[in-house]
C-alpha positions as CSV (number, residue, x, y, z in Angstrom):
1,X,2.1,42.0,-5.6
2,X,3.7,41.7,-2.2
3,X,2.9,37.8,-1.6
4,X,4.8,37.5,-4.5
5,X,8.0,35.8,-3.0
6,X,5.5,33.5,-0.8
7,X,3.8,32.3,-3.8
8,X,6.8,31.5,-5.8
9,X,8.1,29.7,-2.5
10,X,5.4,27.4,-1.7
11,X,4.3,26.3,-5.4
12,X,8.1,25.8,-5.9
13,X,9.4,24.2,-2.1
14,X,5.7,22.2,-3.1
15,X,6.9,21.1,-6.1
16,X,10.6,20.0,-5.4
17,X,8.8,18.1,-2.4
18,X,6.8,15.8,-4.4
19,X,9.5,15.4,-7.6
20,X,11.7,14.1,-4.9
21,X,8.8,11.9,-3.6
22,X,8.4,10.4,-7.6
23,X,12.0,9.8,-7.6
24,X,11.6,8.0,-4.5
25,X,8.5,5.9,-5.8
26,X,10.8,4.9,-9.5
27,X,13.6,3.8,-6.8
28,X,11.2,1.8,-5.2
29,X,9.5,0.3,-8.3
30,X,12.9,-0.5,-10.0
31,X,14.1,-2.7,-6.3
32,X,10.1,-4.5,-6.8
33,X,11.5,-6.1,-10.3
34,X,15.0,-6.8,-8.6
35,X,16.6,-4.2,-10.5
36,X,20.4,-3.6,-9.6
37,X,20.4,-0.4,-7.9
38,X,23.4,1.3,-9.6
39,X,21.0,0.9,-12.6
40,X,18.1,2.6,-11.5
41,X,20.6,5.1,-10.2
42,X,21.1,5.7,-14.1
43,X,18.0,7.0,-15.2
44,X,17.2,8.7,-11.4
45,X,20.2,10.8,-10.6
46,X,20.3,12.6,-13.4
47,X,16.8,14.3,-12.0
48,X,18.5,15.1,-8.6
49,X,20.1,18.1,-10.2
50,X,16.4,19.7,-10.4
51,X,15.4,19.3,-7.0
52,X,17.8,21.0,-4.6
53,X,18.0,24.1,-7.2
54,X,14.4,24.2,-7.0
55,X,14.0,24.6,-3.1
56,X,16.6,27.2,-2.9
57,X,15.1,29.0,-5.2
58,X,12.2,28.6,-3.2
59,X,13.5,29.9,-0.2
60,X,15.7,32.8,-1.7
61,X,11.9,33.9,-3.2
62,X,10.7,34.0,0.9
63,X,13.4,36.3,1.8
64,X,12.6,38.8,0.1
65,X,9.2,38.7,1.8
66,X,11.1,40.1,5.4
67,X,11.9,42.8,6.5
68,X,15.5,41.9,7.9
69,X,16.1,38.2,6.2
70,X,18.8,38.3,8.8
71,X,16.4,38.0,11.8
72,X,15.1,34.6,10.2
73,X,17.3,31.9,12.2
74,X,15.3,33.9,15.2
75,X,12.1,32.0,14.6
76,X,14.3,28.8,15.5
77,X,13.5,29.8,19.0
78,X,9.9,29.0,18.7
79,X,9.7,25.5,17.5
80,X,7.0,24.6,20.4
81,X,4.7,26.9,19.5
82,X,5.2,28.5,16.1
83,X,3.7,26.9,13.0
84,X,6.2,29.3,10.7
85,X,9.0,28.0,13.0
86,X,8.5,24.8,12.2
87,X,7.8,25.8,8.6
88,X,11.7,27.5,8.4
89,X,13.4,24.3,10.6
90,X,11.3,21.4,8.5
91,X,12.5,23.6,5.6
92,X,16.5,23.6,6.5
93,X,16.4,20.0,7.2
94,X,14.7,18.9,3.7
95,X,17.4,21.0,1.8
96,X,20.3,20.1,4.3
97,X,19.4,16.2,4.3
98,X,18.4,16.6,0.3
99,X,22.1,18.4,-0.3
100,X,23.9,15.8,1.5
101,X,22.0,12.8,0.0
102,X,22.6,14.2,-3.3
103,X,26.3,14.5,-3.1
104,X,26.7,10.9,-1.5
105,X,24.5,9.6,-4.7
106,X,26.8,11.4,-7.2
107,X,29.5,10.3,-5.8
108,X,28.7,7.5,-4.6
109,X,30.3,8.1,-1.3
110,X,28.8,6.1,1.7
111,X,26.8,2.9,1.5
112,X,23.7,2.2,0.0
113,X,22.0,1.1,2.8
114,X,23.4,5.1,4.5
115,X,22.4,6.7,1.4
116,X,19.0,4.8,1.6
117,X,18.8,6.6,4.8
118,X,19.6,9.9,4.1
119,X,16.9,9.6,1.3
120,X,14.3,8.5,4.0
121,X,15.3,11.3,5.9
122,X,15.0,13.5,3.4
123,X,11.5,12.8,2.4
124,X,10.3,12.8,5.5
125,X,11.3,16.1,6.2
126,X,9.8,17.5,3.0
127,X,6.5,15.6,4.0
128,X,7.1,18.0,7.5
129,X,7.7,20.8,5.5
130,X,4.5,20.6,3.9
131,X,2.7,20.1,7.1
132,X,4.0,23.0,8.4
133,X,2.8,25.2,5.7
134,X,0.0,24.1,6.1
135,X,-0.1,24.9,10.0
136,X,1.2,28.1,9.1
137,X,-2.5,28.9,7.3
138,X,-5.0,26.3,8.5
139,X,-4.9,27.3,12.1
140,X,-5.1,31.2,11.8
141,X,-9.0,30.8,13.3
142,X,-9.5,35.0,12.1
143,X,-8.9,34.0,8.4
144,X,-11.9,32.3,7.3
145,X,-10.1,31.3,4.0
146,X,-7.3,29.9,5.7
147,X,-8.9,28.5,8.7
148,X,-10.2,25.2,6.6
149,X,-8.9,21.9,5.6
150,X,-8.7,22.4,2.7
151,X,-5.3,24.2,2.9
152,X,-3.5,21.3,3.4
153,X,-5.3,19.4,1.0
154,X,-4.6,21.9,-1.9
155,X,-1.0,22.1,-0.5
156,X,-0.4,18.3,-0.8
157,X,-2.0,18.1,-4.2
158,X,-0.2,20.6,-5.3
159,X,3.2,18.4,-4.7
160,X,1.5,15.6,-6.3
161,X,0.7,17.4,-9.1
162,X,3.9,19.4,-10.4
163,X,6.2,17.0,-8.8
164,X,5.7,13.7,-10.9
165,X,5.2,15.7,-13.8
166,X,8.6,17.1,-13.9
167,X,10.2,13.9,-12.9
168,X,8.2,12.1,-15.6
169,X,9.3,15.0,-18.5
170,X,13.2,14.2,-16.6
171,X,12.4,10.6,-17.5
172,X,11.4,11.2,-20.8
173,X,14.8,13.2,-21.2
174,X,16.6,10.5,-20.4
175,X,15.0,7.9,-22.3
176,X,15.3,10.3,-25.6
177,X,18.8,10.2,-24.1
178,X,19.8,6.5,-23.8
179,X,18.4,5.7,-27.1
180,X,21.0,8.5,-28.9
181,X,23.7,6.7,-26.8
182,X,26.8,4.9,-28.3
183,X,28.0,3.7,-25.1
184,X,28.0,2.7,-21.5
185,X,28.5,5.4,-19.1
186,X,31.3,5.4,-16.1
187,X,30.9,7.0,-12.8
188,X,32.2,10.1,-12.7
189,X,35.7,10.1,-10.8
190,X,34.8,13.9,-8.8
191,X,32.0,15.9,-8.3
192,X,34.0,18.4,-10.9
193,X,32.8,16.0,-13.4
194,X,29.1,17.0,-13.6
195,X,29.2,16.2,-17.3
196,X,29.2,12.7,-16.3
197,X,26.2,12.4,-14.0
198,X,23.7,13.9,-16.4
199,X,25.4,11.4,-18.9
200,X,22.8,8.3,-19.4
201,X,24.8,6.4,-22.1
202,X,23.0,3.0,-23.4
203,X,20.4,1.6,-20.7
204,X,18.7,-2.2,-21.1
205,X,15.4,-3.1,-21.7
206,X,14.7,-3.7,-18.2
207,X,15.4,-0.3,-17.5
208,X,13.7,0.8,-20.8
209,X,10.5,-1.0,-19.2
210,X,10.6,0.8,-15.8
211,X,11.3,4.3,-17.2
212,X,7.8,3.7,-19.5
213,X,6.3,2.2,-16.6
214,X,6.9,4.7,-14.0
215,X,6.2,7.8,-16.7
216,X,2.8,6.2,-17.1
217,X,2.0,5.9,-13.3
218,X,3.3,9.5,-12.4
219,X,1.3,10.8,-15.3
220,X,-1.9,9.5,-13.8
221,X,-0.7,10.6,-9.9
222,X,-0.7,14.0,-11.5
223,X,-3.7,14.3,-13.1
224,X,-5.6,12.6,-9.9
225,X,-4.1,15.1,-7.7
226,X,-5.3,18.1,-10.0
227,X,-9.1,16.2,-10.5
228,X,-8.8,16.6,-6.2
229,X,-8.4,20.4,-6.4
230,X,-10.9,21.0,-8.7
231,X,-13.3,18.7,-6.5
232,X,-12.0,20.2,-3.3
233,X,-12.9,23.7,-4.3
234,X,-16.5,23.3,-4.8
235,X,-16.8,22.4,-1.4
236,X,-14.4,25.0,-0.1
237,X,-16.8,27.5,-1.6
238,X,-19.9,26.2,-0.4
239,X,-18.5,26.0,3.5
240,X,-17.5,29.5,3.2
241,X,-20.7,30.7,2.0
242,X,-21.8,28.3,5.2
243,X,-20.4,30.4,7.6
244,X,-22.0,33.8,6.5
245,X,-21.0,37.0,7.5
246,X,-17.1,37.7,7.0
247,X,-16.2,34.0,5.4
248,X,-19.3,34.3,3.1
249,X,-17.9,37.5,1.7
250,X,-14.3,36.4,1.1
251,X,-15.6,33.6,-0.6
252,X,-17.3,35.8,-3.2
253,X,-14.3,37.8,-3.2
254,X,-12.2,34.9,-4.5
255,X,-14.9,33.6,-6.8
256,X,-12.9,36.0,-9.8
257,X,-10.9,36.0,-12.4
258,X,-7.9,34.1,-10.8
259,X,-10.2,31.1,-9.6
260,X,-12.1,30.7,-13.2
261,X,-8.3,30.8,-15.1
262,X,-7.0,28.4,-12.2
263,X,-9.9,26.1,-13.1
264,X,-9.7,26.5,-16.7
265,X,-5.7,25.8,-16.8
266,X,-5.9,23.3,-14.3
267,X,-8.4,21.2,-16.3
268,X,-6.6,21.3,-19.3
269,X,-3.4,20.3,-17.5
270,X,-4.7,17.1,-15.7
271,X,-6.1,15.9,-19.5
272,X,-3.4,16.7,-21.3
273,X,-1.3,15.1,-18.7
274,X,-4.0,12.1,-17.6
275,X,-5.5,11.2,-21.0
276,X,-3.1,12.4,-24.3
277,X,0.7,12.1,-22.4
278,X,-0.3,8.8,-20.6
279,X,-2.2,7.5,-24.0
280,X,1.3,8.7,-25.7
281,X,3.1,6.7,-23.3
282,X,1.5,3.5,-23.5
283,X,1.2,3.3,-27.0
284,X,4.6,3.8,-28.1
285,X,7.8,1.9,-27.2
286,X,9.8,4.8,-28.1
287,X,9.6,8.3,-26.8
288,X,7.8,10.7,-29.3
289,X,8.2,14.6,-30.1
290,X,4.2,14.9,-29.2
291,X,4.9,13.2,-26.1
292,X,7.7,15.8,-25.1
293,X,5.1,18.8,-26.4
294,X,2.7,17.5,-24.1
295,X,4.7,16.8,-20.9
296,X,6.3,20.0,-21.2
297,X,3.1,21.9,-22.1
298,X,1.2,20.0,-19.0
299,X,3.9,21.0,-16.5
300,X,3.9,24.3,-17.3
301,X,-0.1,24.5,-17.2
302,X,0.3,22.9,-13.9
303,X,3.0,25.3,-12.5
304,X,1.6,28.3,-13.9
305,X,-2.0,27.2,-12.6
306,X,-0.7,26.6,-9.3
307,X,1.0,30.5,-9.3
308,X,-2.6,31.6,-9.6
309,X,-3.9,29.2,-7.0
310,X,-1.3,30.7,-4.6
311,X,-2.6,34.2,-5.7
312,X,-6.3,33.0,-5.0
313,X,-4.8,32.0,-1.4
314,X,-3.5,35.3,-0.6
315,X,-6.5,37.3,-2.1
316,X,-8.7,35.1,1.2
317,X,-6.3,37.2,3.5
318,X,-9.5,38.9,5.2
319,X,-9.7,38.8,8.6
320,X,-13.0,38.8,10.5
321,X,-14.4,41.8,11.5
322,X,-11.8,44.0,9.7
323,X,-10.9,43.9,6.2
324,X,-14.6,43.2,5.4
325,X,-16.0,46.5,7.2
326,X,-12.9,48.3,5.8
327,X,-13.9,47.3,2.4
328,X,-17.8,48.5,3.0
329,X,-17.1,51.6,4.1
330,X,-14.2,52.5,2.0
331,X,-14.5,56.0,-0.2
């Protein structure tokens, strides 16, 4: 399939967006119960190591989608008016402002109040980034898939949705971790010493308490954003079918094998994620090995339903008036 390296970009730039949003929100919820920052630190850096790996990955997938990967800094030039230049600038600043923040938190170089900053910066520009892809689709008006609001909604959700998830199974890691732990754990003296930052060593109760909180919460932000696509399609369908002519058509086009799997995967994600892992969760004080099993088997329902949603994206790429008569009078 030749929208191959786009789907694996935008499910993956999607979800390294939205983990680094979670990561954000346990920040956040550990400084509401006056937590001492280099403790949260502890159980949220370790999780860092995921996210900038995942975006270029992401964007390595999209070269291979031009012709002359060479020619991309070019679309720079068109920042006013291009949707996909904005797409490749919002891009470049969310993994140029997420590489930077990431080494000042290893190594703890700046202050907190700068790194704070930096962080800001960075999820702002991943909450740009997904805007932009969605302009990229949403306002192509000869698409009638595309040309919808729903793009952006399934875009967002789609952050929501594998982002937590992976940053709640990191959690989990790290609580499974901690509890194996001897020790307290120093700050590693160079970023040589990588062995160091993904070392948790023993972590207090408080911290115990806002690891099982925050797994519990990002379990549930996950399986709301999935119940949203599932709603959301319904009535994407329907408006298609609305429109008749050209946008009617695509929509029975889509209406397959993809959608009904998508559907099917997505649904058993959001309640093994929503009901089982959070029920898991909040009824143990310890982490469990059916609590892993499910996390791991939700986020991988979720990625790999997401990978099909893309491919339901790209099989709307009709545009009106011409792939529809093409398709009727084909041999």
């Amino acid at each position: 399939m030749e929208e191959l390296p786009m789907i694996l970009f935008t499910v993956i730039a999607q979800m390294a967006i939205g983990a680094f949003w979670a990561l954000g929100f346990v920040q956040l919820l550990g400084r509401l119960r006056k937590l001492p920052g280099e403790s949260i630190d502890r159980v949220t850096d370790t999780s860092l190591f995921a996210v900038g790996p995942l975006l270029v990955l992401g964007f390595f997938a999209a070269f291979f989608h031009l012709n002359d990967p060479f020619h991309a800094p070019f679309t720079l030039l068109h920042v006013g008016s291009s949707w996909l230049s904005r797409e490749l600038l919002s891009g470049v600043l969310f993994g140029g402002f997420g590489f930077v923040f990431a080494a000042c938190q290893w190594n703890k170089w700046l202050t907190r109040t700068l790194r704070d900053a930096l962080a800001v910066l960075t999820a702002l520009s991943g909450l740009a980034l997904l805007a932009a892809m969605s302009g990229v689709y949403c306002t192509v008006k000869t698409i009638p898939a595309w040309h919808t609001p729903a793009i952006p909604v399934f875009f967002f959700a789609s952050a929501l949705l594998t982002g937590p998830l992976a940053v709640a199974l990191s959690l989990l890691l790290v609580w499974k971790k901690a509890l194996s732990a001897t020790d307290t754990v120093s700050a590693p003296e160079s970023w040589k010493d990588w062995r160091q930052h993904l070392a948790v060593g023993q972590i207090s109760d408080d911290l115990k308490s806002l690891v099982h909180s925050a797994m519990q919460i990002l379990t549930i932000v996950s399986a709301a954003s999935g119940i949203i696509i599932m709603i959301t399609y319904p009535a994407y369908l329907l408006g298609l079918h609305q429109q008749g002519g050209a946008a009617a058509h695509v929509a029975d086009v889509i209406s397959g094998g993809f959608l009904t799997c998508r559907l099917i995967l997505l649904g058993i994600a959001v309640v093994g994620a929503g009901v089982f892992a959070f029920t898991q969760i909040r009824l143990h004080s310890q982490p469990t090995t059916t609590l892993t099993v499910l996390l791991c088997g939700s986020l991988l329902l979720a990625f790999i339903t997401e990978l099909l949603g893309r491919a339901v994206h790209y099989e709307g790429l009709w545009h009106v008036g011409l792939n529809t008569v093409q398709h009727v009078i084909a041999p």
